[in-house]
Phi, psi and omega in degrees: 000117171275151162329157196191110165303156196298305173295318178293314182302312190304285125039292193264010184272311168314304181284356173228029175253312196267338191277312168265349159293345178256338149323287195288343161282332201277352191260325178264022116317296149271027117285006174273284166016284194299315195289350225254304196287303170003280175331298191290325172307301167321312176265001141318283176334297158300284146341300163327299182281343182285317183288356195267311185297296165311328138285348157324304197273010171259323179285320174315285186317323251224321193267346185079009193252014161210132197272107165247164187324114166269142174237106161227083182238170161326148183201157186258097201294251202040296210258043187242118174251161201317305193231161159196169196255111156073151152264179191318162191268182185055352175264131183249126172250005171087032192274160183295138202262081164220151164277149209229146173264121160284132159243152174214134208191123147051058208016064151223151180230120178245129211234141157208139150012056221310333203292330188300353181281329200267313193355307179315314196250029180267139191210134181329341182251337185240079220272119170270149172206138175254117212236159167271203190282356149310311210082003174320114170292101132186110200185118169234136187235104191109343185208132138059298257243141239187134146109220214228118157315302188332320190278348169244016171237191173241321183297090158289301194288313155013294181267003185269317178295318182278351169288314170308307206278325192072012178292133164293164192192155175205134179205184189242124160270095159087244162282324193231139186259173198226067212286120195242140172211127180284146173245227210304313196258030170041064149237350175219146196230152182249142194233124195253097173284118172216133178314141149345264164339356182267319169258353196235022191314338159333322219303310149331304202262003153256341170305303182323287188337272219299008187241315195302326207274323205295299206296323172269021148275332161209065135313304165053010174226022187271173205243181199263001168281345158281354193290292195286313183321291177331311152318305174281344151288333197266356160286309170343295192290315168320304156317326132317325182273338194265355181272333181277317194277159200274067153294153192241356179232002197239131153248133185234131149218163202247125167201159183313182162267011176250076198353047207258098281235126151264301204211143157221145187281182209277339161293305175265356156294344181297310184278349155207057151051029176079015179270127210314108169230112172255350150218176206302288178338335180291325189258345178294138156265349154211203193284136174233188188250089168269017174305316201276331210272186174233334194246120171212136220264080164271134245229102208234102182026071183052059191212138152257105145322121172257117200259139102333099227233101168268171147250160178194099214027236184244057167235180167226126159271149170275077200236163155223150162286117188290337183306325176293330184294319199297285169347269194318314189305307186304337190297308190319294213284345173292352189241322192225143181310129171275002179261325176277293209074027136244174221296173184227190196303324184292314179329309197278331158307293196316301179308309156320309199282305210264346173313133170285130150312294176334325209225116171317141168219131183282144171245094233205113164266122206251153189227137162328140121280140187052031171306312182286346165297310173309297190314314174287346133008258184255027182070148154321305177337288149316327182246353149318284184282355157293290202327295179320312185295314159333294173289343166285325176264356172288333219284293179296336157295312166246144204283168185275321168313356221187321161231165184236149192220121181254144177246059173273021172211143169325337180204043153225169200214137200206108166244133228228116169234157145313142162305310230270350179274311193272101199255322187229063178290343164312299170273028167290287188297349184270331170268003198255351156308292191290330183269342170289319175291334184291313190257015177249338172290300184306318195234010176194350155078009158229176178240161159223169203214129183261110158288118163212143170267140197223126153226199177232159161287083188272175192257070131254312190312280205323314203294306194225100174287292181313000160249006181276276182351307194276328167322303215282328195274355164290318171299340172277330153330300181288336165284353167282300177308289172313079196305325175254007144247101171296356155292052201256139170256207162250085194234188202277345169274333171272325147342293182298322157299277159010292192282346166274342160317277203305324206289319190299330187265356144304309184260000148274306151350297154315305186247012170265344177283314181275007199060061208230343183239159229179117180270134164248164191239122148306095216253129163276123190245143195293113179290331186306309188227019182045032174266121173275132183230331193238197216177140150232136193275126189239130124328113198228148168191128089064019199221132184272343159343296154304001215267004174230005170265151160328100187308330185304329173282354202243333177274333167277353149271012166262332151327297184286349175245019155085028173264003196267020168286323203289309185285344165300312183313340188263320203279354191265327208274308179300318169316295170302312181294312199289312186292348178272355175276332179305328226351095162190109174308012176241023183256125206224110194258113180253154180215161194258121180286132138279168195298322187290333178276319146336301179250023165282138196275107187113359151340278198323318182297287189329316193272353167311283186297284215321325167287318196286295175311314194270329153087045179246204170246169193273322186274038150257004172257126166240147132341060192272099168260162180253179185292331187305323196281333190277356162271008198265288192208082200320283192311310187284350171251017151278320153004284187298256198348290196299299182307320207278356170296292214282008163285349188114336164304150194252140159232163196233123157274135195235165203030067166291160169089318184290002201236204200266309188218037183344310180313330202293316174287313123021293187270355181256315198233145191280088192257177178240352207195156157216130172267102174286162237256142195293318178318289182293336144338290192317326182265330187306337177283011182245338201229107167302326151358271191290330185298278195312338175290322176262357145226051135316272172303277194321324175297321188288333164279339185265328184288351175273352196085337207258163177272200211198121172232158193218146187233183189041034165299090161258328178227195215249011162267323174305330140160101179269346158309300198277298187306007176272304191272028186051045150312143169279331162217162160234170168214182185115154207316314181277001148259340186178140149248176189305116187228187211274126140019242201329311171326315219273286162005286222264348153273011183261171192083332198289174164212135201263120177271093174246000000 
């Protein structure tokens, strides 16, 4: 750089003093500009991932496999589509007064919050609101906002043109721009308040420029070793400037060529809270070079980040987009448990997927026992931190080189090694039990007990990597059933099982298609006056294959593939056709729920119509639920239970005395009943015990209000037992087995000469 005389300097000091003040309105003009398309783009976006979720969340409902806030009363489905924004207008389902993304899936209808939707993206500088094709405002996130969008901005015709065109649009009020994007069925719109500062946060640092340029024009005498200097203070000062200021969207840090922490900004000291991190390496999730990467992916308060890798003199600056980070989070939680934070079931398909064929591998699954039983126990809480605690000592025990260790159910744990490290696995796994228990006695003062399933990397496992899950919970199935192994593997016998498996739910399939199942009614008999009065509704089908097999059996598969909705449907539906054939409003029909059928989302509904059609009462329907159902979910089936009382529906506890706490329920739920247990019938004319047991319960039920049925009545010393301690009905062989509908009819009212 040559010297510059006093007049050439003032002269070019003026003209690019005047050169650059008019540079700088027209660049910080299309920086409104850039920002403005920014905006829309950002909230295009935000609309985007809202409609990407929400279809998510359908395929999720549609597969059963996420439960959100069910409505389950009657409803005019007509007027419901698969997913929708808010409800049909002028229509009220009597719902809490927010607004809601509606789902309808299989005459049901499931509603959440829009705002828990917006949530993701709520961020200190930016605030949301949804208005309809009005400007009505409602749903506000982050501020406030009430009334009429029109009352908090100033540009109004602005939005009276974007309500005609329905065109995403941006512009700057003031402090803030106000980004409007309609969304998916253009009756309703998202309106995006975001601080100035958020698109234009430069602003600071052109001023700087545009002050550092003046002063050195008209200086007009540094040489060019000031020159460069300059330059270099002036990336410093950039760099500095982005460290200091409270961006919200940038995470930056600065580190050595060891990877050693110099310097970072207040956003990401904020994301780990300030906690003593003195180098990189801590944060990495696996080892990298960082002379060779460009990219490095850290793994940041249960979050993985993705860093950009600058050089910068002889340091690396870092950077991420925290929007990216949002991304990377969700991946976390789709990928890994969130209370262990280990992989979870997707990990472990990715991993199955990702195996060399060439080199054998063991698999090894451990399941929890009486896991839902603990929980109703002792609380979530509680079996949150066993799991954790599990995970923690597996975590430590086995090296990372040598097993990879998965959480793919809430209480089974899978762990994947070389064959050639696994010398015994039976007694691998009988000791990493016992040193687990050795240390759960120690530190929390209980033991577990494990089902576990074992295969290998067979070329079938390889072939269909996404079904080695479903492999392993059959196999622990089967080792649950199997009372003297606790062991199962997945071999050629379970195959053969398997493959009888597949065939019985096929021909459930089958016969659920065709009408092949058929309610027969058992008759209940009054003791007090030998009058058949009730009914318990028994499923039979219709197939001769079956006519001798166990319904449980056919029935725990249809549980486990969700056909066993399909036989509530028949069996709610079929009930209600027989009692509207009786027609006499004291005749009472009970049938039985399983836990699954119970807390399927849309019972409640099912017996709704079902009533409505047949034009019967709800208290000619009774309930027989078991002790079983309170291991699933203690609160949601007193809920459940307790909603389907006050329509009126009668409940029966069935088999009392056989389960963990009879008492418990007794005092929680407004039963109707109590059904004793076939067992103790069976036994009581031999074991005065058990005699003294069964007039136990009837006493302990009359002192309750409730009435008392005793099942599995075969002979006349069994009661002449129960009319000694005033049972009130029995059912069972010596009044009847189960026969077809109309017979069963044409017995109530009657009287059985026994």
């Amino acid at each position: 750089m040559t010297k510059l005389d006093y007049k050439e300097s003032l002269i070019m000091a003026f003209l690019l003093i005047a050169i650059l003040i008019a540079s700088f309105f027209m660049i910080n003009n299309k920086r409104i500009e850039d920002a403005n398309e920014l905006a829309i783009k950002n909230s295009n976006e935000v609309c985007a991932l809202l409609t990407s979720e929400t279809d998510r969340h359908l395929e999720l409902i549609k597969a059963g496999t996420l439960s959100l806030t069910e409505y389950d009363l009657a409803f005019d489905e007509t007027l419901f589509t698969e997913i929708q924004i808010g409800l049909p207008k002028d229509y009220n389902l009597n719902l809490a007064e927010e607004f809601l993304i509606i789902y309808y899936n299989d005459d049901k209808i499931f509603y959440e919050p829009f705002l828990n939707y917006l949530a993701a993206f709520e961020q200190p500088e930016k605030y949301f609101v949804v208005v309809d094709d009005q400007g009505k405002v409602l749903s506000a996130l982050g501020k406030p906002i009430t009334g009429q969008i029109t009352s908090h901005i100033n540009n109004v015709s602005a939005f009276d043109k974007f309500f005609q065109t329905k065109e995403a649009f941006s512009y700057l009020d003031k402090n803030e721009f106000v980004t409007s994007s309609p969304l998916s069925d253009y009756d309703y719109f998202l309106i995006q308040f975001t601080a100035k500062s958020y698109y234009l946060s430069s602003y600071v640092f052109f001023l700087t420029v545009l002050t550092l340029v003046v002063v050195a024009i008209v200086v007009a005498y540094v040489l060019i070793f000031f020159y460069n200097k300059m330059i270099e203070t002036q990336v410093k000062g950039e760099l500095n400037l982005l460290m200091v200021n409270d961006l919200s969207y940038l995470y930056l840090i600065e580190i050595d060529k060891k990877g050693k922490i110099i310097d970072q900004n207040k956003l990401f000291e904020n994301l780990i809270h300030r906690q003593e991190v003195s180098d990189i390496y801590s944060l990495l999730e696996a080892e990298v070079d960082l002379k060779e990467v460009t990219e490095l992916e850290l793994k940041v308060s249960n979050q993985i980040i993705k860093f950009d890798k600058y050089n910068y003199r002889n340091r690396y600056i870092l950077l991420a987009e925290k929007f990216t980070s949002v991304i990377k989070e969700q991946d976390y939680i789709i990928h890994y448990h969130q209370i262990t934070g280990l992989p979870n079931e997707a990990s472990f398909i990715k991993y199955m997927e990702s195996l060399d064929k060439h080199v054998k591998s063991v698999i090894i699954a451990l399941d929890i026992k009486k896991y839902s039983i603990t929980k109703s126990f002792y609380g979530e809480m509680f079996v949150n931190e066993l799991v954790k605690m599990i995970a923690n000592y597996f975590k430590s025990v086995l090296p990372e080189n040598k097993y990879q260790l998965f959480l793919i159910k809430e209480d089974t744990f899978v762990i994947v090694t070389a064959d050639d490290i696994m010398r015994d696995t039976k007694v691998w796994i009988y000791n990493l039990i016992q040193d687990l228990n050795a240390f759960l006695a120690a530190n929390k003062s209980i033991q577990v007990a494990f089902s576990v399933a074992i295969t290998s990397t067979t070329k079938e496992i390889l072939m269909e990597p996404n079904n080695v899950a479903h492999y392993l919970m059959l196999a622990l199935k089967r080792a649950k059933d199997n009372e003297r192994n606790e062991i199962a593997f997945y071999d050629e016998d379970l195959k053969t099982y398997l493959n009888e498996r597949d065939k019985v739910i096929k021909d459930l399939e089958y016969g659920i298609d065709n009408d092949e199942f058929e309610i027969y009614l058992q008759p209940k008999l009054r003791v007090k006056d030998r009058k058949i009065t009730s009914f318990e509704a028994l499923m039979r089908w219709n197939n001769p294959a079956y006519f001798f097999v166990s319904p449980d059996r056919y029935f725990t598969l249809a549980e486990e593939t969700n056909l066993i909705y399909l036989l509530t449907d028949i069996t709610i539906n079929q009930t209600a056709k027989l009692i509207k054939e009786a027609n006499d409003k004291n005749m009472i029909v009970s049938f039985n729920a399983s836990p699954e059928q119970l807390l399927e989302q849309g019972f409640i509904s099912k017996i709704v119509k079902a009533v409505k059609k047949e034009k019967i009462e709800y208290n000619q329907i009774a309930i027989e639920i078991t002790e079983t159902v309170f291991s699933k979910s203690f609160n949601k089936v007193v809920e459940k239970v307790n909603a389907i009382k006050k329509l009126g529906v009668k409940i029966y506890l069935d088999d009392f005395g056989s389960g963990y706490s009879s008492l418990k329920y007794l005092n929680d739920l407004a039963i109707d009943a109590l059904k004793i247990d076939r067992s103790f019938i069976f036994s009581m004319c031999d074991d005065k015990r058990v005699e003294a047991i069964v007039k136990t319960i009837i006493d302990l039920a009359h002192n309750l209000n409730l009435f008392v049925i005793a099942e599995g009545v075969e002979t006349k010393a069994q009661l002449a037992i129960l009319e000694k301690y005033k049972c009130d009905y029995i059912q069972g062989f010596i009044v009847s087995k189960a026969i077809v509908g109309t017979e069963a009819i044409a017995m109530f009212n009657k009287k059985v000469d026994i």
